[in-house]
C-alpha positions in Angstrom: 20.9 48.5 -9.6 19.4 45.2 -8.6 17.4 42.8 -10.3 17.4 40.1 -8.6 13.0 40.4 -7.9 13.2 39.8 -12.1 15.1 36.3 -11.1 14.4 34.1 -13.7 12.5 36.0 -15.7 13.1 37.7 -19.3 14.7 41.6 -18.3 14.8 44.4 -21.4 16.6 47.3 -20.5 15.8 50.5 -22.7 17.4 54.4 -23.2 15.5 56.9 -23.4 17.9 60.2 -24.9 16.3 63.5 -23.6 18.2 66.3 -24.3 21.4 67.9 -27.0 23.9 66.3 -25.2 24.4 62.8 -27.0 28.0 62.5 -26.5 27.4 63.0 -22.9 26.3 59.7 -21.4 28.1 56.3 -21.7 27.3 53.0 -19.8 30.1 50.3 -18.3 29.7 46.7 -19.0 26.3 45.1 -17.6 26.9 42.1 -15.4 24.0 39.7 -16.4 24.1 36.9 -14.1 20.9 34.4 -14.8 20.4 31.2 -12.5 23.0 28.3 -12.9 21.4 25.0 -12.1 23.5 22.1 -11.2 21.6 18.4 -11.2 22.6 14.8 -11.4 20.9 11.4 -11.8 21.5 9.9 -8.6 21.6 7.7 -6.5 24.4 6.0 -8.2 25.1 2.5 -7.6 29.0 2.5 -6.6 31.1 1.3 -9.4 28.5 2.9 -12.1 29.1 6.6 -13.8 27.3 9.8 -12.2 26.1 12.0 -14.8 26.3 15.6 -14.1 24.5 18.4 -15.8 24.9 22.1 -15.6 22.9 24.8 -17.4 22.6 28.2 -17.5 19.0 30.3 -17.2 19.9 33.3 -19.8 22.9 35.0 -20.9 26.3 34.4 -22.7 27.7 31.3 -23.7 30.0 29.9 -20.6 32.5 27.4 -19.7 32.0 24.8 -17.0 34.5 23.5 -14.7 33.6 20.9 -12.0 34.7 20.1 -8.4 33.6 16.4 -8.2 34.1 16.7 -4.1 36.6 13.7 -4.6 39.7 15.4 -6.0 38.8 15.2 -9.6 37.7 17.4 -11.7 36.3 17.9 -15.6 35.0 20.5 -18.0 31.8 20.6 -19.5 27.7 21.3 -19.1 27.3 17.4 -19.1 29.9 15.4 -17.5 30.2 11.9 -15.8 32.1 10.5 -12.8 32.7 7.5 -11.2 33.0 8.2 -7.3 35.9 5.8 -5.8 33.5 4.5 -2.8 30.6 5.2 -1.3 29.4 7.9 0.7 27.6 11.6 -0.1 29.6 14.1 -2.5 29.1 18.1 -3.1 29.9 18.8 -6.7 30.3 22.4 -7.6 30.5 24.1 -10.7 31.1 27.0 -12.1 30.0 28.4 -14.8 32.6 31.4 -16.3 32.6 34.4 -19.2 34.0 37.6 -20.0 31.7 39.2 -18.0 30.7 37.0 -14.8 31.7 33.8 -12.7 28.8 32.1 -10.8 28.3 28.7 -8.8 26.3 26.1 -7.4 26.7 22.6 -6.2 24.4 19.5 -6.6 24.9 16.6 -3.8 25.7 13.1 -4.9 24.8 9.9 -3.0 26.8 6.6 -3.8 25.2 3.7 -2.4 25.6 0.2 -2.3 22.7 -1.6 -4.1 22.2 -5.4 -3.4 20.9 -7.3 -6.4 19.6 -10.7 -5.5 19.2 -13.7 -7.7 16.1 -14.7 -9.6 15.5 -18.2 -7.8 12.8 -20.2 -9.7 11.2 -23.2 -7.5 11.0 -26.3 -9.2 8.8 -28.9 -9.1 
């Protein structure tokens, strides 16, 4: 049974017992996947800390494990990374329970930002 058209959106499943055979039904675990959304606060200026955020629509409590794209990884729903140079990354994470293991990436951009000086003419 899919439903994925209820994406997003609160889902009550109910039983409804017709009948005299009560010890005759049973139901296996429900996989409850809701969305995972992975975000950033990019663009990061190179040198500085990324800070990634993961959260989860609905559902149990889960652990995050992230794939900077760079080699290096970290645990957590809100992480930070410093990318070693500059250049576009694809972090994934994912987001694990008991029941279910789900993904999704967010793109980082590290960019060189040039500061100039404050010059102040004189008189």
């Amino acid at each position: 049974m899919s439903l994925s058209d209820y994406a997003n959106q609160p889902i009550y499943i109910a039983f409804r017992y017709e009948g005299d055979h009560a010890d005759g039904w049973a139901i296996d675990d429900v996989e409850v996947t809701a969305g995972l959304y992975a975000t950033n606060d990019g663009p990061t200026p190179l040198g500085q800390a990324t800070t990634l955020s993961a959260t989860i629509g609905a559902g149990r409590t889960a652990t995050f494990t992230w794939n900077f794209g760079d080699g290096m990884t970290a645990t957590g729903a809100v992480v930070t990374h410093v990318y070693p140079a500059l250049g576009t990354y694809t972090a994934v994470v994912t987001a694990s329970n008991s029941v279910s293991v789900v993904t999704d990436t967010t793109v980082v951009s590290v960019r060189a930002f040039v500061y100039l000086p404050l010059v102040i003419r004189g008189e």
